[in-house]
C-alpha positions in Angstrom: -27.5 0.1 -1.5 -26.8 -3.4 -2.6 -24.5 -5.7 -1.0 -21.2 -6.2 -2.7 -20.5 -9.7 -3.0 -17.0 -11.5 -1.4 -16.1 -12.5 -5.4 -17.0 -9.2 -7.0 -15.3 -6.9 -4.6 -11.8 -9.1 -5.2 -12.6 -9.0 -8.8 -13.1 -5.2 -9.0 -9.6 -4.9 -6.7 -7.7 -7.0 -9.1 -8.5 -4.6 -11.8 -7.2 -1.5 -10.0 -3.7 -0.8 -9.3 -2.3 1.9 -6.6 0.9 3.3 -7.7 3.4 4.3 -5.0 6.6 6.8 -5.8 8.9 7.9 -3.3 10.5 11.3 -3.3 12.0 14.0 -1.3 9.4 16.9 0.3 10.9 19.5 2.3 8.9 20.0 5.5 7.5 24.1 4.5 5.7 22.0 1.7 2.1 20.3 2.1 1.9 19.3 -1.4 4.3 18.9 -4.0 5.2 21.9 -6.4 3.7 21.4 -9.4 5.7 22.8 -12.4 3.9 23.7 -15.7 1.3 26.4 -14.7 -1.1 23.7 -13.1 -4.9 25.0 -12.0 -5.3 22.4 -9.5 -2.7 22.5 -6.3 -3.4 18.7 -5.6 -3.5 16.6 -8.7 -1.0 18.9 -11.0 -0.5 17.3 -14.7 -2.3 14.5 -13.3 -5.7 16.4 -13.7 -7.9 15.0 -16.3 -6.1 12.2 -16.8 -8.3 9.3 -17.3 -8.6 6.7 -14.8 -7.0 8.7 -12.1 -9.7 7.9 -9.2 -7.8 9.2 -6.0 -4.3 10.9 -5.2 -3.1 11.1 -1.5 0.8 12.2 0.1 2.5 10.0 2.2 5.1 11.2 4.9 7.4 8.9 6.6 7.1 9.4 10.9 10.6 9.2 11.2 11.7 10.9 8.6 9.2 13.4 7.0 10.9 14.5 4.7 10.6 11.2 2.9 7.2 11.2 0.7 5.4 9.0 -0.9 2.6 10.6 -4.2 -0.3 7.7 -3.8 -2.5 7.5 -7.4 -5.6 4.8 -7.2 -6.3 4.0 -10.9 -9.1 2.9 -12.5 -7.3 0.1 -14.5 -3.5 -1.2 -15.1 -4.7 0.0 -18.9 -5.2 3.3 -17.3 -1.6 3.8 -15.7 -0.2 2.2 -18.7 -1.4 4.7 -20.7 -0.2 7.6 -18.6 3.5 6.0 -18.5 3.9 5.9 -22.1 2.7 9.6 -22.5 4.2 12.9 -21.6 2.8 13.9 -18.8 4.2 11.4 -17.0 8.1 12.3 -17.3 6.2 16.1 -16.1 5.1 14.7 -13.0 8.1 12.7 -12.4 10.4 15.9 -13.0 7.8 18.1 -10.8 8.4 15.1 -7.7 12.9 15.7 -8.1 12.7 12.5 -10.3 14.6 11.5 -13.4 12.1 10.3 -16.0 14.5 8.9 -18.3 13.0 4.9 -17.4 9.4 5.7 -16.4 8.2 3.8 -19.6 9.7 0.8 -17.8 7.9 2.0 -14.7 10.6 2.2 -12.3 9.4 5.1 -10.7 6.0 3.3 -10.0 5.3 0.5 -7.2 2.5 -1.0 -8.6 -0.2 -2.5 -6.3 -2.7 -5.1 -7.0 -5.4 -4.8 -3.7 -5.8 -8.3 -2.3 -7.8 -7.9 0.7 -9.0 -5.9 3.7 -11.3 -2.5 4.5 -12.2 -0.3 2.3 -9.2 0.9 0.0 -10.8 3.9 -1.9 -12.5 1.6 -4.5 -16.0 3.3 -4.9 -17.7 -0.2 -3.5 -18.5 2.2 -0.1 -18.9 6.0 0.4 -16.0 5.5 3.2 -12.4 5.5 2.0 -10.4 4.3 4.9 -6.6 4.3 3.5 -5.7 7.5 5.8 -4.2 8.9 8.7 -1.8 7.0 10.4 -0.5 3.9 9.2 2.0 0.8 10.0 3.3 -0.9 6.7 4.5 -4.7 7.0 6.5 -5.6 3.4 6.0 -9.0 3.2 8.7 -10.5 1.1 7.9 -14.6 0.2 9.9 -17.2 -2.4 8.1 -18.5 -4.5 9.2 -21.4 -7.3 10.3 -19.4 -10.7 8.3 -22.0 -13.1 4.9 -21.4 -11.1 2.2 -18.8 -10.5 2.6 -17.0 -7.2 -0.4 -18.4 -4.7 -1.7 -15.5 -3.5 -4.4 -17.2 -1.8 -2.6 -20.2 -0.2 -0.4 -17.1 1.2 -3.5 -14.9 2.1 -4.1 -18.0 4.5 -0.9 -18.4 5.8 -1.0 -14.6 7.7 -4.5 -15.5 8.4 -3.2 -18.2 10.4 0.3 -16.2 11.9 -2.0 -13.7 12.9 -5.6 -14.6 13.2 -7.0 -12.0 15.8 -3.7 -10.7 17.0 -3.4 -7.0 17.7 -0.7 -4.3 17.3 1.3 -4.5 20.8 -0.6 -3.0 23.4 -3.6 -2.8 21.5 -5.4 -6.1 22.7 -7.7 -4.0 24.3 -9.4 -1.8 21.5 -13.0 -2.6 20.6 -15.3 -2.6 17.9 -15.0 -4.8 14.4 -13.3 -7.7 13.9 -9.5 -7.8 13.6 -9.5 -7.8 9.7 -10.8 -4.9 9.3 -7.8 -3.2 10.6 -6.0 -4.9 7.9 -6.1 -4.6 4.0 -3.0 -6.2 1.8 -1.8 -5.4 -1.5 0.7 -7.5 -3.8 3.5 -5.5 -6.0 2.4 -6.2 -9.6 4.7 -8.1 -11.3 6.4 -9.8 -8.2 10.0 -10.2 -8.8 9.6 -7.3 -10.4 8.7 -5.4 -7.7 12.8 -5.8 -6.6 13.4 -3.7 -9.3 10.7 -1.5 -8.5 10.3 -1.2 -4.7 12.7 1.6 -3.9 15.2 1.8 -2.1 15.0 -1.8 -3.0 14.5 -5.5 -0.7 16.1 -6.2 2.1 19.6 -7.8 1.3 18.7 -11.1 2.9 16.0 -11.1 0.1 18.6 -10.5 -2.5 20.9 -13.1 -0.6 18.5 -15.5 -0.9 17.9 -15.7 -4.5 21.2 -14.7 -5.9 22.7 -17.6 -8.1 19.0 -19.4 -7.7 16.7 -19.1 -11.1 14.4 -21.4 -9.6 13.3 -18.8 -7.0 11.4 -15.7 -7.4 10.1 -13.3 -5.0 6.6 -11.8 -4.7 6.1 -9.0 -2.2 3.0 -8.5 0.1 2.6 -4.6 1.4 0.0 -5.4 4.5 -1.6 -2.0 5.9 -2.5 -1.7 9.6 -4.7 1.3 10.1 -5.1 4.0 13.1 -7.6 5.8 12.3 -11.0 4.1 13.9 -12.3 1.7 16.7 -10.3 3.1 19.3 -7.0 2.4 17.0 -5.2 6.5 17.1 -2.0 7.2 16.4 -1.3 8.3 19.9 -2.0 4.4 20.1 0.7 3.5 17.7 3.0 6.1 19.4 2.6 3.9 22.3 2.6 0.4 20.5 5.6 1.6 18.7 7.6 2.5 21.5 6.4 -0.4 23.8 9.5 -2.4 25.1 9.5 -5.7 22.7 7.1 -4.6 20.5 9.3 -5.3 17.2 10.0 -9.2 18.3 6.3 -9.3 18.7 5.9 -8.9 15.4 9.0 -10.7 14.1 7.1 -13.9 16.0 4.1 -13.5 14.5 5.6 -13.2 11.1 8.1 -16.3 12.1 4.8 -18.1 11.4 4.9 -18.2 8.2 8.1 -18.5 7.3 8.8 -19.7 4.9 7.6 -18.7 2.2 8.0 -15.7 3.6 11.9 -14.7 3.7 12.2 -11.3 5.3 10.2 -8.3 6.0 10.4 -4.2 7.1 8.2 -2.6 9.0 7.5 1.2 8.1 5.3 4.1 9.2 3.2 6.4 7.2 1.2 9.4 8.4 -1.4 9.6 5.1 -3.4 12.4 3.7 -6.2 12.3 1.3 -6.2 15.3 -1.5 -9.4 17.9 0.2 -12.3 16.5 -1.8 -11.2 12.8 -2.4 -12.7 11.7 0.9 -16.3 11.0 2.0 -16.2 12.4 5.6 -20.0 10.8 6.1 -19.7 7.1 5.1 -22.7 4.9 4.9 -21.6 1.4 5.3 -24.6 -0.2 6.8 -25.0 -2.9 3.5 -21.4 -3.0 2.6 -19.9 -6.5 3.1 -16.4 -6.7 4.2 -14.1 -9.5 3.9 -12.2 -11.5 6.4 -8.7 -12.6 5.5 
């Protein structure tokens, strides 16, 4: 297998997106009820549609009846598409959801990949965006006349958290930190207020209310549990370790600003059966460091 150039795996990212859509999911359910007569249990009215790559469920630890559906696309033409057709307001309605704005996209968090392990993008066999999982939402200010710097930002967490560990977990071995890691940017930034819900922190809102010089772009950074020692009996026990959240609050401190507040959340994820490559073969795949 070739290697994967640095450039060509950001460049592939970039063109993908990763929608996100919160609903409710009583607990007796492992998948949501698809309405319309739907042959396949997992992807529903989402079957067939083109440039649908990978769908996955989301349930929140402390609250599992919170869900989130997880769709990689192929393209941002690709979700666009599906949007502005009628299949969309089906799946909406099959998730509890009003579909009167999903042409706006409301519905949808967007994501743009930005860096870290293996996301599900077909560049290795492995598709590592499963099992347990602590999501950072990174929320930074950014001057309303310019172009978010993504980059300059990717450097600022590199350097608030260069090889730090989850609490507790200094000790776990194998790969570099990074690959622990992946990131993702909301498409569309400050649009992502609008989108993200149940929407920013209020200190977020606070800080840019009455300001139309400031804009804010928000960073969705992935910690995963599910390799190299890193379990989710270990996050149980990072999670609950006394002074864990000020740990991270100072490592985030770091780069603040631009960054202006931030939530932690955790995700127990599973891939639909048959989305996920249970024998990767990474040996020429070149990862990234942040």
């Amino acid at each position: 297998m070739a290697t994967t150039k640095k450039w060509d795996r950001r460049s592939i990212r970039q063109q993908k997106r990763n929608t996100r859509t919160r609903f409710r999911l009583p607990r007796e359910y492992n998948w949501p009820q698809w309405t319309g007569g739907h042959s396949h249990p997992y992807f529903g009215p989402l079957e067939g549609v083109a440039g649908v790559d990978k769908v996955r469920l989301v349930r929140m630890v402390e609250d599992p009846k919170q869900a989130v559906f997880i769709i990689l696309w192929e393209s941002a033409e690709a979700l666009k598409d599906f949007q502005q057709s009628p299949l969309c307001g089906e799946f909406l309605r099959s998730l509890g959801l009003e579909d009167s704005d999903a042409r706006q996209g409301s519905p949808f968090v967007s994501l743009v990949y930005d860096c870290g392990f293996c996301l599900g993008e077909k560049l290795g066999e492995a598709d590592d965006l499963h099992g347990r999982m602590t999501l950072t939402k990174l929320y930074s200010a950014y001057d309303a006349s310019a172009t978010p710097d993504h980059f300059a930002w990717r450097n600022d967490l590199g350097n608030a958290f260069g090889r730090w560990m989850s609490p507790g977990c200094e000790d776990l071995a194998g790969p570099p930190v990074y690959q622990f890691n992946a990131a993702a940017y909301v498409d569309g930034d400050a649009d992502g207020q609008r989108q993200d819900l149940p929407g920013p922190p209020a200190v977020v809102t606070g800080h840019t209310r009455g300001d139309s010089s400031q804009k804010i772009a928000v960073c969705y950074r992935f910690f995963r549990w599910n390799a190299h020692g890193a379990t989710a009996e270990r996050e149980e026990a990072s999670f609950a370790l006394p002074g864990s959240s000020e740990m991270w609050a100072a490592r985030i401190a770091r780069s603040m600003p631009p960054i202006v507040a931030w939530e932690q959340e955790r995700w127990d994820i599973e891939v639909a059966p048959g989305c996920i490559d249970s024998h990767p073969n990474t040996e020429d795949e070149e990862e990234e460091e942040e």
